[in-house]
N, C-alpha and C positions, 0 to 999 in steps of 0.2 A: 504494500500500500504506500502512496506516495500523495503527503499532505504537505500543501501549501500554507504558509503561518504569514499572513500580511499582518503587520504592527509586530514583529518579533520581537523588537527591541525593549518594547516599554514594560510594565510592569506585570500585566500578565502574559504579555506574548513572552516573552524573555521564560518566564515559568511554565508558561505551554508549552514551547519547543522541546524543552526538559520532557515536562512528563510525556508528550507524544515519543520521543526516544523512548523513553522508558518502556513503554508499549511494542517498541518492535519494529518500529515503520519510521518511513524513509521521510525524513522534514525537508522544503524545502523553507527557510526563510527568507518573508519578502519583505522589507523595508528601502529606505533610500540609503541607509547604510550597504547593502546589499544590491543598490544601481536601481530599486524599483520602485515607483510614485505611483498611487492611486489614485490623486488629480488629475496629473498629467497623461496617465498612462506609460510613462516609461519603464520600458523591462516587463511588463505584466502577460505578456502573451508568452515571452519565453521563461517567464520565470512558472508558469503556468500547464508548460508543457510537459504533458505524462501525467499529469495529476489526477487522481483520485478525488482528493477530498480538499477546498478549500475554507480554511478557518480565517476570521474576518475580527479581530480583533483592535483593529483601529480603532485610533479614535480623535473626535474634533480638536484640531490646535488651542480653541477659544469658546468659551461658552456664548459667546453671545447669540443673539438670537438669527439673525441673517447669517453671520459665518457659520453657525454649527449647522444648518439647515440645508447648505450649499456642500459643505463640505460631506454629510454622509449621503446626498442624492447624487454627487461628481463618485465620490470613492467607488459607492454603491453599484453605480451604473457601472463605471469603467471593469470592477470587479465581474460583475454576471457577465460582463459582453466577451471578456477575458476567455472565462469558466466555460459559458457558452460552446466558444470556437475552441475550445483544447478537451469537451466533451465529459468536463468533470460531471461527478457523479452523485456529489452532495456537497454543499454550500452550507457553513453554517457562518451565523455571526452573534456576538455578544451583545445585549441590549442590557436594560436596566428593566429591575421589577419597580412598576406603579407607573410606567412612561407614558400611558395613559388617562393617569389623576392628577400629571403634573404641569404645568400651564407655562412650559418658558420655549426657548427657541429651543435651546438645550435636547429638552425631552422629547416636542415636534419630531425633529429630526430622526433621534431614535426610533418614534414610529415612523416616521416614514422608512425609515432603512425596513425596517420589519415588515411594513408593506409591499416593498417595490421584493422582499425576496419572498415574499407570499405569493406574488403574481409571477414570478420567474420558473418558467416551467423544470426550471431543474430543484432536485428533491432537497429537501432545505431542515434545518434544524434553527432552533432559537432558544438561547440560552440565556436570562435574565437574570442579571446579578441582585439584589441587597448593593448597597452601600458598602463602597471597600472603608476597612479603617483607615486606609489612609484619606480617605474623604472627607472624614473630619476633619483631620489637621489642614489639608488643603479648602473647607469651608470656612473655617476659621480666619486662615489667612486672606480669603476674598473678600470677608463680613469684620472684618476687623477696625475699629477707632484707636485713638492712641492707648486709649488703658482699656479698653473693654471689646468685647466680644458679643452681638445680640445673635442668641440661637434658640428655637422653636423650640417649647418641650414634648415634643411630637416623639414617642416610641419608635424606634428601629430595630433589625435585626443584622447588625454591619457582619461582615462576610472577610475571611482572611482571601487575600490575593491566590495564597497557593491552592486554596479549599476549589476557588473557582476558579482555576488554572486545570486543576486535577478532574472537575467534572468537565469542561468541555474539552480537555483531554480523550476522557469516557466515552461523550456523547459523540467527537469526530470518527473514531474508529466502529462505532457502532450502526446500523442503519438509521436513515433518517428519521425523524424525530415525524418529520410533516405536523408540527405544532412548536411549543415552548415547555421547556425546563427553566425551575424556575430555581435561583441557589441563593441560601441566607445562610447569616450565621447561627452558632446552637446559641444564642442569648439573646433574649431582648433588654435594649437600656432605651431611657431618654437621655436624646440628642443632647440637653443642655448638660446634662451630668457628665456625659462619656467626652465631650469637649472640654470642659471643665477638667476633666481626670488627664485629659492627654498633653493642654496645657502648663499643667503643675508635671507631669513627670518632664516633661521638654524644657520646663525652668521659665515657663514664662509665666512674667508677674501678669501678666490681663486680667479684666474679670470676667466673667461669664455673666451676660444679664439674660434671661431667662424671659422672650418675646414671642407671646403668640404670633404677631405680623410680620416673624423673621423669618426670609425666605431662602430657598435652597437652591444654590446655582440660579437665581433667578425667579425659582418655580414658591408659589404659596403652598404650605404646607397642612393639609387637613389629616382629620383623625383618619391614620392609617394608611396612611399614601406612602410608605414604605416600607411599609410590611407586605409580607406572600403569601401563599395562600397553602392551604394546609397539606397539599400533595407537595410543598418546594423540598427540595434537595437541603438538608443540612449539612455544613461543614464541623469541622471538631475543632480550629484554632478557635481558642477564648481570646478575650480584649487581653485579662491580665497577660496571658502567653505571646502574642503579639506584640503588648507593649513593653515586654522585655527584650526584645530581636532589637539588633541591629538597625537602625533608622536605611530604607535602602530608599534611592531617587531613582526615577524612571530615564530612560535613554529614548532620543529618540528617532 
C-alpha cells in the first residue's frame, strides 16, 4: 500500500507518517519541504503517482475568514483532481468535531472541504478531531490582553496530537469510512480552567477571565459545540501526561 501524507511536516502529519510506517506501508510525504504545494499544485500529480490512499492533513496558514475559506476549496480541489488522475482509491482528510455549530470563516471552510470530498466520486473517509491541546495555548495566544486572557467556560474534550495521529493512521489503511470518525480526548474540562492550568505551568503570569462572549478562533461558543458525540473514538493521552512532554512546535 502506498499512502500519500500532504501537510507531513506539521504537527500531526509529522506523527502520521510515523504511525502509517509503523503499519507496514509505503508513505509518501507531500509538503513544500518535499517540492509539493497544494495551492499551486506543484509536485502533486507526481508526488501522487502509484498511490493508494491519500491522507489530507493540511491545514489553513490563517484563520481568518476569507483566507481559510480559499485556502481549503484551492488545496481541496487541486488534491481530488491530483487523486482523480493517479486513480487513488481513498481520500481521506482531517476536519474538526462541531464544524458545523461553529460560525467563523475558520470552520466554513472545514465544511466545505468535507463537502466538496463528499461529492468527489472517489471513496472518502472523514476524521474529526476535538481540540488539540495545543489549541489552547495557541487560543490563548490569539485572545490574549497585556495581563489577561478572556476564554469561554464552555466544556471540551481536547485530544493528544498522537491519539489523532494514530486513529487516522487506522482509519487510512483500512476501507473507506464513506462517513466521519469522530476523535476526543478520554477527559472533559472547561476551557477557562484547562487554559488557566497551561498558563501557570508555561510561567505565565496572565489571568484567565472567564467570558461567556469569548470566542474560539473567531467562532461563538455555545453549550456543547465541542464536544462529540457518543460513538467518537477516544484517545488515552490525559492533559496532566501531555502537559509534562516536551513543549514541541509544528514545521511547516
Amino acid at each position: 500500500m502506498r499512502v500519500v501524507v500532504a501537510g507531513a511536516t506539521g504537527l500531526i502529519g509529522s506523527r502520521t507518517v510515523a504511525r502509517l510506517r509503523d503499519h507496514g506501508v509505503e508513505v509518501v510525504p507531500a509538503s513544500r519541504r518535499d517540492g509539493v504545494d497544494v495551492i499551486t499544485g506543484r509536485g502533486l500529480r507526481e508526488a501522487l503517482r502509484g498511490a493508494d490512499v491519500v491522507v489530507d492533513v493540511t491545514n489553513a496558514p490563517s484563520h481568518a475568514s476569507q483566507a481559510s475559506l480559499e485556502f481549503f476549496h484551492t488545496a481541496t480541489s487541486n488534491l481530488l483532481a491530483a487523486a482523480s488522475a493517479a486513480g487513488v482509491e481513498h481520500h481521506l482528510i482531517l476536519s474538526v468535531v462541531g464544524a458545523e455549530r461553529l460560525r467563523s470563516g475558520y470552520f466554513r471552510g472545514k465544511l466545505s472541504q468535507e463537502d466538496e470530498v463528499r461529492r468527489s466520486p472517489i471513496p472518502h473517509s472523514i476524521v474529526r478531531a476535538t481540540p488539540f491541546f495545543e489549541s489552547v495555548e495557541a487560543m490563548a495566544t490569539a485572545k490574549t490582553y497585556y495581563d489577561r486572557v478572556h476564554v469561554a467556560p464552555v466544556l471540551i474534550r481536547p485530544v493528544s496530537t498522537d491519539d489523532v495521529a494514530a486513529a487516522v493512521a487506522h482509519v487510512a489503511v483500512c476501507l473507506p469510512l464513506f462517513g466521519t470518525l469522530e476523535v476526543a480526548g478520554p477527559e472533559e474540562h472547561h476551557l477557562d480552567d484547562l487554559t488557566a492550568q497551561v498558563l501557570a505551568a508555561r510561567h505565565d503570569k496572565r489571568v484567565v477571565v472567564t467570558d461567556v462572549h469569548a470566542r474560539y478562533f473567531g467562532a461563538q461558543l455555545g453549550k456543547g459545540a465541542l464536544l462529540p458525540g457518543a460513538d467518537a473514538r477516544f484517545g488515552h493521552t490525559t492533559f496532566t501526561e501531555w502537559l509534562a512532554q516536551p513543549v514541541v512546535h509544528a514545521r511547516g
